[in-house]
C-alpha positions as CSV (number, residue, x, y, z in Angstrom):
1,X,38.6,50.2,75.6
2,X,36.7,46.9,76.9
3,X,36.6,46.8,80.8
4,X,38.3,43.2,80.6
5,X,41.5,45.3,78.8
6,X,41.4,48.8,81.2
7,X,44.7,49.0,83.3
8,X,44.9,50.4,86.6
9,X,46.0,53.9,86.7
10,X,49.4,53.2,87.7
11,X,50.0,50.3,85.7
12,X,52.4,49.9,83.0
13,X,51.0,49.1,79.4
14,X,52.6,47.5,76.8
15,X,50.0,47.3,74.2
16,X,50.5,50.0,71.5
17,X,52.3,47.6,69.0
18,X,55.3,50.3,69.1
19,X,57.5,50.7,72.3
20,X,57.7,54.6,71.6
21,X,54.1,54.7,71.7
22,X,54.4,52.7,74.9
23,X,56.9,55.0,76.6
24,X,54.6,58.1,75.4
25,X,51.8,55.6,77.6
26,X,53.6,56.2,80.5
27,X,51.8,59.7,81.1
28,X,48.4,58.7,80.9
29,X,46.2,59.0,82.6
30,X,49.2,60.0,85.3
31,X,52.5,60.0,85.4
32,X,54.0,56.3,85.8
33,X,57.7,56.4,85.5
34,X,57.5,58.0,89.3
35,X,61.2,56.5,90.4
36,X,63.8,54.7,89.1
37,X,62.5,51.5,90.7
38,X,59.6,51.6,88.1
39,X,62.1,53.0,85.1
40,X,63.7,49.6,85.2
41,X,60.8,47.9,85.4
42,X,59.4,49.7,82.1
43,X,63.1,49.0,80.3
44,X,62.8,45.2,81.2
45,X,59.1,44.6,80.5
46,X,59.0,46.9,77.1
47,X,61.6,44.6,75.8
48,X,64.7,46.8,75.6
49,X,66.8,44.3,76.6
50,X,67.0,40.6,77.0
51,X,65.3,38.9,80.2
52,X,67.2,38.9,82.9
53,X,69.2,41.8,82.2
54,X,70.6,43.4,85.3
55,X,69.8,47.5,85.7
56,X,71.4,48.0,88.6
57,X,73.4,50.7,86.9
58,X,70.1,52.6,85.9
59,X,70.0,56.3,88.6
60,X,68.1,59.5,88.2
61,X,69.8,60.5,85.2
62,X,68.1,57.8,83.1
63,X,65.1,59.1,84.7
64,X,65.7,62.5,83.1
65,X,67.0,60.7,79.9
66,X,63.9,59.0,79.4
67,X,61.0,61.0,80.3
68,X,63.0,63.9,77.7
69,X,63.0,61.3,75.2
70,X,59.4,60.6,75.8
71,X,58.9,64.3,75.7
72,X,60.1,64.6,72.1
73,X,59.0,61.3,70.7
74,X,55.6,62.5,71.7
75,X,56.3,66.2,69.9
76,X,57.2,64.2,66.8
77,X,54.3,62.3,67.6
78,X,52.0,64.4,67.2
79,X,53.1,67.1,65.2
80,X,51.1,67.7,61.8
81,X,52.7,67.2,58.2
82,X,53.2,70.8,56.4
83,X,49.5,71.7,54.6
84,X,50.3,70.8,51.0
85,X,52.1,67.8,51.7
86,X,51.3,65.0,49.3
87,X,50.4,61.7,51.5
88,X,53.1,60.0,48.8
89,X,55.8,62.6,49.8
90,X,55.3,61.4,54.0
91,X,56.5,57.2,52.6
């Protein structure tokens, strides 16, 4: 990564072209979804929803919700295709 692009540790990135890949983003290189203050910040600056969008309604539970789904997009992420899959048979 160019220095002009490196983002402060506890910074929240939006620059993985996918917003799951974004939400897996928020572990490295430390945790960043630390309170549900910074949760809403991550919904309303990934795009989720439209500008302006009040969260006030957002509490710990989302918190959970969303660092379990980060949890398991990041499995799916990264798991590995069976050994004699065909790359045609992943489309």
């Amino acid at each position: 990564m160019a220095m002009s692009t490196a983002t402060d540790p506890y910074e929240l990135r939006f620059d993985t072209g996918r917003i799951c890949l974004d939400l897996i983003a928020t572990t490295h290189p430390v945790e960043r979804l630390g309170s549900v203050v910074v949760l809403r910040a991550w919904i309303a600056g990934s795009g989720l929803v439209p500008p302006g969008t009040p969260l006030a309604h957002a509490d710990a539970g989302w918190l959970t919700g969303f660092r379990e789904l980060r949890r398991e997009t990041a499995r799916l992420v990264r798991a590995r295709p069976a050994p004699r899959t065909r790359r045609y048979d992943l489309a």
